[in-house]
N, C-alpha and C positions, 0 to 999 in steps of 0.2 A: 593517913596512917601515922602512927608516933613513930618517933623518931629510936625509942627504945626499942620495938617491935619492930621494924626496919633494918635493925642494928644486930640484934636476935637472928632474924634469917641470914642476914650475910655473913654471921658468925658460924650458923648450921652449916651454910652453904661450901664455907670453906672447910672445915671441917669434914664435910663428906666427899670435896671437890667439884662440886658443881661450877662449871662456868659461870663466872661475873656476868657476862652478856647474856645469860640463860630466859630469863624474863623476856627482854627484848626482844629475843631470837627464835622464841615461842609464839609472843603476843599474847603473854598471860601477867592477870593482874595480881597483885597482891591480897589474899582474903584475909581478912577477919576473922578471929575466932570468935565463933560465937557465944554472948556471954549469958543469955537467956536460954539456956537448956530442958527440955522434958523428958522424963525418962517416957520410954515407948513399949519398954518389955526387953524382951528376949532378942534377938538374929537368929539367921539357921543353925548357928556354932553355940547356940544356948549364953552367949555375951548378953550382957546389956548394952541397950542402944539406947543412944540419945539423940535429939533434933531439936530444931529452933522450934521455940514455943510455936511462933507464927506459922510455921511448916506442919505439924503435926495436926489441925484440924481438917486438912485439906490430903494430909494424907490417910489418916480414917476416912475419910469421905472416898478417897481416892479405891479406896483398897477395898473400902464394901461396896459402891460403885462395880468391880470389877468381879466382887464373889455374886453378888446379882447376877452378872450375868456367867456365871462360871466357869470363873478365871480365878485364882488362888494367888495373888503376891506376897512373895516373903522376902523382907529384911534381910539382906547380906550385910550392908556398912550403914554407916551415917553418919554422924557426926564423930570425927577425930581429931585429934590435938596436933598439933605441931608436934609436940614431943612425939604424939604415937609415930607422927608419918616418919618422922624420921628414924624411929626403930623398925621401919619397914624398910628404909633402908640401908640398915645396915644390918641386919639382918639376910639380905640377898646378899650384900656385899660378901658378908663373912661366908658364904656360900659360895662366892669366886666371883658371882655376877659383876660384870662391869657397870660403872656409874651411867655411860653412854647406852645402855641397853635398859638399866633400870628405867631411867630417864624419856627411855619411849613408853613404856608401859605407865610409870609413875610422876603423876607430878609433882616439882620438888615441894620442900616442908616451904610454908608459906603460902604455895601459889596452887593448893587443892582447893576445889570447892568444899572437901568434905569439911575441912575447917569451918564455916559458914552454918554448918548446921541446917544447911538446905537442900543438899546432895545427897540420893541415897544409889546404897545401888542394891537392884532386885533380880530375884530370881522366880522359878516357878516351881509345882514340884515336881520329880524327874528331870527338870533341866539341870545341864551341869554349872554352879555360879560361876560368874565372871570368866565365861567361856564366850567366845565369837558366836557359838551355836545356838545362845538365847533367841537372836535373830530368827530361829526357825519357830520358836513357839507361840499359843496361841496368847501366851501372856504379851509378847511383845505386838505382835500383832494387836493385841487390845489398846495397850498403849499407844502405839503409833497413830490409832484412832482417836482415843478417849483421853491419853493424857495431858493434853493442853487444854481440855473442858475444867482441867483441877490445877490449871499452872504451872506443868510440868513440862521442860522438855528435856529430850537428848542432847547431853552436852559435847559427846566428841563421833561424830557420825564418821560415817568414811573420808578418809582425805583431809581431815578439819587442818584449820588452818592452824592449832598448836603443834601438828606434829605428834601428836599423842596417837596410841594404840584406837583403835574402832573398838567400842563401848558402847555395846546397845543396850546393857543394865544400869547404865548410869544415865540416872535423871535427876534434875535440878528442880525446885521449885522457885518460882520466880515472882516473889514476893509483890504485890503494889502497895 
């Protein structure tokens, strides 16, 4: 990692207040933003999304793989910036949410996978996004099955060892 971009987050970091020992006491690494981006279309919020060039053929494959068998995934997130995450939070902040609360749900600017441009996170339709209750549908159940055949898995399962919120719409793809 550069030493400028190193420099950057502990400057976000403090600024938002994030504990110094925050990485370490996670066991989370530092991403990368990704600097090979494709745009992909739309999200379900009608945004543009973008993803690593590398990521995006494996997720068309992934996604008509899945309407084959009639399952429908849609686009909630994917690639975001450092600047965005951290407008996320401070945006809760300004809302009253504390840093320590944010901080379970989100991980700080720096240390997302979504940075990476290889992270998305998905929903179905009728499912509520970025709700615990994904786990109930038949998308994730597809997933759970089919999405390591496209390089994809769940990055914060129950209990994970970040300490992070259970995210069963968040999946990675894991480039070779």
């Amino acid at each position: 990692m550069s030493k400028v971009y190193k420099n950057l987050i502990a400057e976000i970091h403090q600024e938002l207040g994030i504990p110094a020992s925050y990485a370490k006491d996670r066991k989370l690494l530092l991403q990368y933003e990704c600097l090979d981006l494709l745009p992909v279309g739309i999200d379900i919020f009608n945004r543009e999304v973008s993803m690593c060039a590398k990521v995006l053929p494996a997720w068309k494959k992934m996604k008509s793989a899945a309407l084959g068998d009639g399952i429908e995934l849609q686009l909630v997130s994917a690639y975001r910036s450092v600047e965005y995450q951290k407008s996320l939070f401070l945006t809760k902040m300004n809302a009253g949410v504390s840093i320590a609360d944010i901080l379970k749900v989100n991980a700080a600017p720096g240390y997302s996978e979504h940075h990476t441009g290889k992270a998305l996170d998905l929903t179905s339709p009728g499912s509520e996004c970025l709700e615990e209750s994904f786990e109930t549908t038949t998308a994730f159940a597809w997933l759970r099955h089919y999405a390591a055949d496209h390089a994809f898995t769940m990055s914060y399962p129950r209990n994970n060892k970040h300490s992070l919120l259970y995210e069963p719409w968040h999946w990675r793809h894991e480039i070779k």
